[in-house]
MARFIBA-11833 format. One record per residue (C-alpha): residue in three letters; residue number from 1; x, y, z. Coordinates in steps of 0.02 Angstrom, whole numbers, plus 32768, in hexadecimal, padded with zeros to 4 digits. Layout:
 type seq    X    Y    Z
  ALA NUM    X    Y    Z
...
END
This chain:
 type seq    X    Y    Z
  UNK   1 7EB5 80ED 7BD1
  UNK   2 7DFB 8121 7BFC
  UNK   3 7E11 810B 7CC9
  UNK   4 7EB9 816B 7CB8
  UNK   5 7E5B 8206 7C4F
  UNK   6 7DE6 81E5 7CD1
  UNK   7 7E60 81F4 7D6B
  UNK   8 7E9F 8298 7D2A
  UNK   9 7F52 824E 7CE7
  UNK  10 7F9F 8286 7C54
  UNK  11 8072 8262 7C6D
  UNK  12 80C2 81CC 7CE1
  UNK  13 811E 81F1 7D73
  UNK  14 81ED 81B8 7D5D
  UNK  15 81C6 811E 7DA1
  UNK  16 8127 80E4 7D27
  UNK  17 818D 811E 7C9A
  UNK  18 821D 80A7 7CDF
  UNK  19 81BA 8024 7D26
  UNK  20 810D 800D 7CBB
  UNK  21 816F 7FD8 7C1D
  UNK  22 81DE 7F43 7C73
  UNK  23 8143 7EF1 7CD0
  UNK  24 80D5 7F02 7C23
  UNK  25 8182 7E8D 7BE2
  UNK  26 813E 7E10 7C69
  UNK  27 8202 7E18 7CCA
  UNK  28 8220 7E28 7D75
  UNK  29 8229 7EDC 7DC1
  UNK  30 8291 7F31 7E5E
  UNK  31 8252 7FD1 7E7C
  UNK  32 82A0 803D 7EE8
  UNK  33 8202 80DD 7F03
  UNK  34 81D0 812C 7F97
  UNK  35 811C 815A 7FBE
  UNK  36 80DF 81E9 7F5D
  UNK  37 8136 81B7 7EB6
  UNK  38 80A9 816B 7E63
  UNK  39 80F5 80BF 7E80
  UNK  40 8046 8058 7E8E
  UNK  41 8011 8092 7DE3
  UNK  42 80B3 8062 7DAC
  UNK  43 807B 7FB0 7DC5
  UNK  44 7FC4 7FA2 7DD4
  UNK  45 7FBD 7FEC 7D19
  UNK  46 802A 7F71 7CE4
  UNK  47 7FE0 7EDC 7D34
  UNK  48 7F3C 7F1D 7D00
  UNK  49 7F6A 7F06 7C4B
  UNK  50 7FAC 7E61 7C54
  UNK  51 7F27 7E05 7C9F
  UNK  52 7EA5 7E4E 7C3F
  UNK  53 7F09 7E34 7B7D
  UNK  54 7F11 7D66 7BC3
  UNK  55 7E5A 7D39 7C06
  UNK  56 7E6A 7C8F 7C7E
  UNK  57 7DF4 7C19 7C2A
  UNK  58 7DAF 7BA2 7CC1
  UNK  59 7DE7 7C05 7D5F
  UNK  60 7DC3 7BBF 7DF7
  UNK  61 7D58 7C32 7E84
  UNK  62 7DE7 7C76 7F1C
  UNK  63 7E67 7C49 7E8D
  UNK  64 7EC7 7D03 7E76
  UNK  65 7F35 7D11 7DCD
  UNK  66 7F97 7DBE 7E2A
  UNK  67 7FCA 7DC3 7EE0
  UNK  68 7FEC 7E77 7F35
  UNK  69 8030 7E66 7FE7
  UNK  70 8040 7F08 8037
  UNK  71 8080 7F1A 80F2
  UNK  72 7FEE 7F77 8143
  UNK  73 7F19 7F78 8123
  UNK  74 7F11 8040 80F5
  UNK  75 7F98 801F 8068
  UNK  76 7F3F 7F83 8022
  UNK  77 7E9F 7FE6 8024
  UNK  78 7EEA 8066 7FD5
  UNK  79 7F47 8005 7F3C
  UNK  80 7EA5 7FA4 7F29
  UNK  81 7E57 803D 7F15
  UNK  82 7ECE 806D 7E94
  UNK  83 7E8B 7FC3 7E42
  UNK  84 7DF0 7FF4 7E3D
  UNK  85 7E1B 8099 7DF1
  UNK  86 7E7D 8058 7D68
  UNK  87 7E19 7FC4 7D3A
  UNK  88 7D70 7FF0 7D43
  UNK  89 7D60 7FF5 7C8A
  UNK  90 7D9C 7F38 7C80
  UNK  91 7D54 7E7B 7CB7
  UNK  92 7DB9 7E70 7D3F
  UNK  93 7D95 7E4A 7E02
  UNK  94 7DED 7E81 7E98
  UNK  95 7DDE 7E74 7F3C
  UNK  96 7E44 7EAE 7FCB
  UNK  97 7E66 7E53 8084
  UNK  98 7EA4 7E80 8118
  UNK  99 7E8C 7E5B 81E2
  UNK 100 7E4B 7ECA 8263
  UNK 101 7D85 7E99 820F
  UNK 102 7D12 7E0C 81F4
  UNK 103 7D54 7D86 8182
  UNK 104 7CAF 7D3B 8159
  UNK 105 7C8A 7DBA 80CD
  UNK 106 7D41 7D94 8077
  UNK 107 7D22 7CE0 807D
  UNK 108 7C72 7CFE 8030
  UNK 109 7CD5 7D71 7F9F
  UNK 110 7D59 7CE2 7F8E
  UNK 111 7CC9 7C69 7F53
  UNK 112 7CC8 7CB9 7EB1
  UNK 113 7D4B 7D04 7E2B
  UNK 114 7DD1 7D74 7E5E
  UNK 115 7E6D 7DBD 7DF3
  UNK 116 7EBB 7E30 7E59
  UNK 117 7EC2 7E02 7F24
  UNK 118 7F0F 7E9A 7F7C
  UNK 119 7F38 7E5A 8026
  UNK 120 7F97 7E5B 80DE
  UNK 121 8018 7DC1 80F5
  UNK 122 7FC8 7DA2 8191
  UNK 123 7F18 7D98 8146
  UNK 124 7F43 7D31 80A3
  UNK 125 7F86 7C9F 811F
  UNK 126 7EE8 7CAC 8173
  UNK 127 7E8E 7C7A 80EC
  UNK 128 7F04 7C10 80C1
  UNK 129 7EF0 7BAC 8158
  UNK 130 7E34 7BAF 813D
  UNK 131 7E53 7B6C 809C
  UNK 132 7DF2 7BD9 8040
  UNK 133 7E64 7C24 7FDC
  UNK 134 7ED3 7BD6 7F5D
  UNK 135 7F7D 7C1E 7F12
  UNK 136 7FA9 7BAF 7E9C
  UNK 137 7F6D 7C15 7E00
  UNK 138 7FCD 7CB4 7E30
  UNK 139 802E 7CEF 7D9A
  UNK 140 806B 7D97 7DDF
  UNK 141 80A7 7DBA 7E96
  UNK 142 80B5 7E72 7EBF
  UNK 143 810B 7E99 7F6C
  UNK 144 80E7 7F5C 7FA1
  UNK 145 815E 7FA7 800D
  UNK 146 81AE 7F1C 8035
  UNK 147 8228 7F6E 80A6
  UNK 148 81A1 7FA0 810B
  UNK 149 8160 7EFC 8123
  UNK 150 8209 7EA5 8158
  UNK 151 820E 7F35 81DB
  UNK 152 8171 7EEF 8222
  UNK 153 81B1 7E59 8241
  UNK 154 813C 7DFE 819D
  UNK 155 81E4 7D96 8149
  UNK 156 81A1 7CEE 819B
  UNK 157 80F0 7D10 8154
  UNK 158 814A 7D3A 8093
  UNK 159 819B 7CA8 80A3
  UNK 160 811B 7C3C 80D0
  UNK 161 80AF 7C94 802B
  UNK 162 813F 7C85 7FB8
  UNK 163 8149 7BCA 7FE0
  UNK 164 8089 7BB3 7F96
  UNK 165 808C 7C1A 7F00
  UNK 166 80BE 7BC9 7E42
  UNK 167 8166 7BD1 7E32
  UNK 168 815B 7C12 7D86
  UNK 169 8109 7CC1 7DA4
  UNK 170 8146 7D69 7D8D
  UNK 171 8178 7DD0 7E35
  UNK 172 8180 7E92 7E56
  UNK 173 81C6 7EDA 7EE8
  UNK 174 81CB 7F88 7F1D
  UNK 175 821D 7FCA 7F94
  UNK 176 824C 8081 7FD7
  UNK 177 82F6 8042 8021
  UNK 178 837A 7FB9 7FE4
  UNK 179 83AD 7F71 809E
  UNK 180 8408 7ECA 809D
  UNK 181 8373 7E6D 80DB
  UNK 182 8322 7EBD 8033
  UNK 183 83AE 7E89 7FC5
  UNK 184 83BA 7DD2 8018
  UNK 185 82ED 7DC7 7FFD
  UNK 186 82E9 7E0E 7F38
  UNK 187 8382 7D9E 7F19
  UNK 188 831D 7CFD 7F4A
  UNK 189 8277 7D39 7EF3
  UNK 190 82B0 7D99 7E5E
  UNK 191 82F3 7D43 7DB9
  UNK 192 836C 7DC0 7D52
  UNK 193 8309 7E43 7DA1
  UNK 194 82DD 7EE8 7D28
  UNK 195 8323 7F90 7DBB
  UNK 196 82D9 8039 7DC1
  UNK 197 8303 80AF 7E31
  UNK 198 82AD 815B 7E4C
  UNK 199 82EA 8191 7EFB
  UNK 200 8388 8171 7F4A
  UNK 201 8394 8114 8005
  UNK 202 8336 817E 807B
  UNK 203 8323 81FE 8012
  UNK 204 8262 826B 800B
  UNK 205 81FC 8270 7F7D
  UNK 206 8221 82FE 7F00
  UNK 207 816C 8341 7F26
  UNK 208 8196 8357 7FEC
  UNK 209 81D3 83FE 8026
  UNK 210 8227 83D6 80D3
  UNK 211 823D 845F 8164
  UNK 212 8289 844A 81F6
  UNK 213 8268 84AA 82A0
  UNK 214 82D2 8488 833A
  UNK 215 8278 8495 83D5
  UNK 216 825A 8473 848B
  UNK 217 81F7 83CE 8493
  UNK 218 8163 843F 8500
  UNK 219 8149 84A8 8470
  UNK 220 8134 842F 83F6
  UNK 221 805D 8422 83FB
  UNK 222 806E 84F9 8411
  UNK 223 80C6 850D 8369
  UNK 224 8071 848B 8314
  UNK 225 7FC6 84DD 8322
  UNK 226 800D 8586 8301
  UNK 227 8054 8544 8251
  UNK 228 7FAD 84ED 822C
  UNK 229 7F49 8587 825D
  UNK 230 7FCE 860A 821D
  UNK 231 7FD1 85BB 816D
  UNK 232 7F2A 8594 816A
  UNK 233 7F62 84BF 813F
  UNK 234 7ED0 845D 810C
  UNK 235 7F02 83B2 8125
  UNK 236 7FA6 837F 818D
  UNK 237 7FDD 82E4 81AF
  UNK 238 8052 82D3 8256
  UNK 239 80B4 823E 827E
  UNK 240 80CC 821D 8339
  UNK 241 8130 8196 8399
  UNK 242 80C8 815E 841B
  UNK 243 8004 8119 840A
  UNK 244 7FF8 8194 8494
  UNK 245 8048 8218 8459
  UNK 246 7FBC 8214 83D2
  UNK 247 7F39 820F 8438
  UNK 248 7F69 82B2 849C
  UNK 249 7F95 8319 8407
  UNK 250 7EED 82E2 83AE
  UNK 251 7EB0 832D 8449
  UNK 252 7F0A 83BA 8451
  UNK 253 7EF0 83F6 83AF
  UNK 254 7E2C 83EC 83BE
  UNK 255 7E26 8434 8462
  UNK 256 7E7E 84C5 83F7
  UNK 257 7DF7 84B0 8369
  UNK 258 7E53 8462 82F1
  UNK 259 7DF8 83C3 82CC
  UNK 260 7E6A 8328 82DA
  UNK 261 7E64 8255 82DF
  UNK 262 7EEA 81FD 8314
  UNK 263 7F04 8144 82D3
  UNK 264 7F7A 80C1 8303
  UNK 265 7F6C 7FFD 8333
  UNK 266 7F16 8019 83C1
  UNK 267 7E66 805E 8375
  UNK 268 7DEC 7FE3 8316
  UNK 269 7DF6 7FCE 8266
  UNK 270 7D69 802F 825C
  UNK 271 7D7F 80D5 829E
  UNK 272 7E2E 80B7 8252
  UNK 273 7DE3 80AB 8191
  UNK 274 7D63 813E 81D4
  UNK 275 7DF1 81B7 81F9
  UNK 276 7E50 818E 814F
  UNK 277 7DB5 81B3 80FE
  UNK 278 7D76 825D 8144
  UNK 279 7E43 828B 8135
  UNK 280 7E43 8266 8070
  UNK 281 7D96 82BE 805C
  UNK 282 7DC7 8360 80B0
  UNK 283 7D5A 8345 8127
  UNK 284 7DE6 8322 81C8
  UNK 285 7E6D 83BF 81BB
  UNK 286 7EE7 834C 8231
  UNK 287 7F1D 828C 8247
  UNK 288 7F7D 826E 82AE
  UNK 289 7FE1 81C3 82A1
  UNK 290 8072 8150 82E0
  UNK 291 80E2 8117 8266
  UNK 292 80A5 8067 8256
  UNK 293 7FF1 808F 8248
  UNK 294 8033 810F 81C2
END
């Protein structure tokens, strides 16, 4: 309760309220929450709790008791952030993985304790191939927007996961949409599954206000900065379709003195987690990203 007094949170978001309660009862979960609902406290509180009321006597080093997958490296950052947040009162290590950096320091964190790996599917089976991690003490599997990660093409990589955890664990899977390729995956993983639902199929979170302004293509960049200027926006987030198409309007917009970054798969991790960071602090008015890289 201390690191939630200390993160500012006094009532839980629909979602907590729904989904906090049926992970503390150690069942399985389907969520069904969008981004912006407050759906990775709605497990990492949970989870939290669990492993720290049942202390592993004897755990091996690189020997996780909770698994997060998570389809790209700024979400895993981000929910092992929330980790960090929420259990930094409490004996419990975490570490997060993902490509795109040097894997020597991960192995060298893997040769001690961990509780909580936050990680990439691609990532985790590098390791795994290295041998230097070892699955077979996972007692919770969380899978963060899963749809997300089947649209990357990452079902192969589950699978191949699934097939080295304990068969006796308990599994969470969120999801913002309920596609068949969701339903066939939760069916196979989930055992009399506990269902919440905050937002309906591509539906936006209750705190987005959407407009919509129908324009020429051309005048798209023009009325863009006039909306940022005219309302005086301190941090905007644009979503673009093309790597490209990033890359001129980051341009663009600076050119027209409104600091921007644009990130997408094509720029290192590094000035990737640079522009994230200088966005949350206030510091970067405008990022500018492609949906994947989003």
């Amino acid at each position: 309760m201390r690191a939630i007094n200390d993160a500012g949170y006094t009532t839980p978001t629909p979602v907590q309220a729904q989904a906090i309660p049926l992970v503390l009862a150690g069942g399985d979960l389907l969520a069904g929450a969008q981004t912006g609902t407050g759906k990775t406290a709605g497990f990492t509180l949970p989870l939290l709790h669990l492993l720290n009321a049942k202390p592993l006597e004897n755990q091996r080093n690189g020997s996780p008791r909770c698994l997060i997958l998570t389809p790209t490296r700024e979400l895993a950052a981000q929910v092992e952030e929330s980790v960090q947040t929420y259990g930094k009162y409490l004996q419990l290590k975490s570490m997060v993985m993902f490509g795109g950096v040097n894997i020597n320091p991960q192995i060298k964190s893997l040769r001690g304790k961990i509780d909580i790996l936050v990680s990439t599917p691609g990532r985790l089976l590098d390791h795994i191939g290295q041998k230097t991690l070892d699955l077979s003490a996972v007692e919770i599997l969380v899978l963060d927007e899963a749809d997300r990660m089947l649209d990357m093409g990452f079902i192969r990589d589950i699978k191949k996961i699934l097939a080295l955890l304990p068969k006796k664990r308990q599994n969470l899977l969120f999801s913002a949409t309920f596609s068949d390729e969701i339903k066939n995956l939760s069916d196979g993983l989930l055992n009399n599954p506990g269902f919440v639902e905050v937002a309906r199929r591509n539906t936006t979170s209750e705190l987005v206000e959407q407009t919509v302004h129908m324009i020429p293509q051309k005048l798209k960049s023009y009325l863009l900065i006039h909306l940022i200027k005219h309302n005086d926006w301190k941090q905007v987030l644009v979503f673009t379709r093309t790597k490209h198409g990033a890359n001129r309007l980051a341009e663009k917009l600076c050119k027209d003195d409104i600091p921007a970054m644009a990130i997408h798969g094509n720029k290192s991790q590094s000035a990737r987690t640079k522009a994230l960071a200088q966005f949350k602090d206030g510091s970067l008015p405008v990022l500018v990203a492609t949906d994947i890289a989003a």
